[in-house]
DRENDO-1510 file (C-alpha; in Angstrom, 1 decimal, always signed):
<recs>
REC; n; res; u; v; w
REC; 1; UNK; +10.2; +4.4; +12.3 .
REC; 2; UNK; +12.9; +1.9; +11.3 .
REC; 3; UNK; +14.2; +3.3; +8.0 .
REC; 4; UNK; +13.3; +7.0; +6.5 .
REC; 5; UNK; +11.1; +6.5; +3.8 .
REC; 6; UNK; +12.7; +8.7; +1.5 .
REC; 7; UNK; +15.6; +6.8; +1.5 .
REC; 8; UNK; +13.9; +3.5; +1.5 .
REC; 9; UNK; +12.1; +5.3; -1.6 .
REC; 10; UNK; +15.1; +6.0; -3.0 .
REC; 11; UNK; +16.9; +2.5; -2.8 .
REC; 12; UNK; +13.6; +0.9; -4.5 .
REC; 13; UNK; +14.1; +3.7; -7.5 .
REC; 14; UNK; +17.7; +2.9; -7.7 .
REC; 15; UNK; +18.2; -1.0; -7.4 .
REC; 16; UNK; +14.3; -1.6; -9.2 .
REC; 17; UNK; +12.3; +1.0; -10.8 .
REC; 18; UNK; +14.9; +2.6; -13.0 .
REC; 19; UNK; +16.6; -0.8; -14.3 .
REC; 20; UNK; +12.5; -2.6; -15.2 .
REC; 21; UNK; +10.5; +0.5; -15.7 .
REC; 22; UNK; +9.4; +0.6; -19.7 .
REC; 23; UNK; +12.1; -2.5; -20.1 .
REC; 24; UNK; +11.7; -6.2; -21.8 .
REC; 25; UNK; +11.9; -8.0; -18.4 .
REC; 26; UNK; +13.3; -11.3; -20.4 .
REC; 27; UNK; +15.8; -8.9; -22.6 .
REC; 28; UNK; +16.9; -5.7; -21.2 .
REC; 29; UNK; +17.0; -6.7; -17.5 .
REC; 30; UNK; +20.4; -9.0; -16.7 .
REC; 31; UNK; +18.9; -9.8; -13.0 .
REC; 32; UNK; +16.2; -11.7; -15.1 .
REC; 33; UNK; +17.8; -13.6; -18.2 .
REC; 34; UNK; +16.2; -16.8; -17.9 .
REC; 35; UNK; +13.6; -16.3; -15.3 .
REC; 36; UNK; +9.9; -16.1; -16.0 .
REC; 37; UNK; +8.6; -12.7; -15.1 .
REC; 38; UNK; +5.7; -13.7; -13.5 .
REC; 39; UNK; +5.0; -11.4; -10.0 .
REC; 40; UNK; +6.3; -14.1; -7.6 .
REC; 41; UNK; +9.2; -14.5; -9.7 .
REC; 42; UNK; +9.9; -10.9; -9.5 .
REC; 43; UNK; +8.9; -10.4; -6.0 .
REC; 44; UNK; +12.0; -13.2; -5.0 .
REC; 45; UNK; +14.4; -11.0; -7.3 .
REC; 46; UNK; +13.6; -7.8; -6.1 .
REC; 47; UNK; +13.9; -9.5; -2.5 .
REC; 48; UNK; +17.4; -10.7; -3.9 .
REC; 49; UNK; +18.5; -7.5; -4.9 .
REC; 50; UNK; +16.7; -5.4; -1.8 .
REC; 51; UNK; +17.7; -7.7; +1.0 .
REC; 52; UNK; +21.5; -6.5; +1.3 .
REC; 53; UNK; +20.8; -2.8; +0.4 .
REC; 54; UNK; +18.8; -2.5; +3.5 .
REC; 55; UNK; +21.0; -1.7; +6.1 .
REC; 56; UNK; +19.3; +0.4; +9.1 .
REC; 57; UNK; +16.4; -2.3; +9.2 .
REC; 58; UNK; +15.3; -6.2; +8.4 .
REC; 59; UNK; +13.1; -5.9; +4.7 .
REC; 60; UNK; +10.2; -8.0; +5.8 .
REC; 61; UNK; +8.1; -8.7; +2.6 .
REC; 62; UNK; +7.8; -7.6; -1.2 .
REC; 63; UNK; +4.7; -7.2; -2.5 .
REC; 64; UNK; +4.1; -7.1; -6.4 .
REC; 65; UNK; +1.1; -6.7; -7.5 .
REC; 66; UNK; -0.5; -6.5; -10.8 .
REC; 67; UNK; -4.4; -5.9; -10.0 .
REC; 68; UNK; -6.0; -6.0; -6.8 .
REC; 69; UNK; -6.8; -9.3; -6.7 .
REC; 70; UNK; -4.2; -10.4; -8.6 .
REC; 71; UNK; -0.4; -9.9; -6.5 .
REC; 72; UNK; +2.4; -11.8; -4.8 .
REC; 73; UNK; +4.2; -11.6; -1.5 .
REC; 74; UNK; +7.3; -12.5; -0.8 .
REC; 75; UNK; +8.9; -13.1; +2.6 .
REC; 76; UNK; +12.5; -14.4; +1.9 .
REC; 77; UNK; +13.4; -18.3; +2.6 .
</recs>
């Protein structure tokens, strides 16, 4: 194990879930002004925003998906 989960858990809360949970992605989330919230779109900003937070390990993807067959993966540049 690279990173406890719990804390990984609790990064992803912190820096995602709390500030696009129940929100108007285009309105009430300042990471996305401008920015089409489709799921690659948010899967490269939640990269953007997860990427430094993650110091005992290297983030290796984001996943967002919407169904199961519908969902993006993103893996950094």
């Amino acid at each position: 194990m690279i990173i406890d989960l719990k804390k990984l858990s609790e990064i992803i809360k912190d820096e995602i879930i709390e500030k696009v949970d129940h929100k108007h992605l285009n309105i009430d989330v300042d990471f996305l002004k401008g920015v089409i919230p489709t799921a690659e779109n948010l899967a490269k900003a939640f990269w953007k925003i997860l990427y430094p937070k993650i110091k005992l390990g290297r983030l290796y993807s984001v996943i967002v998906s919407e169904t199961d067959n519908n969902f993006a993966e993103y893996r950094g540049e």
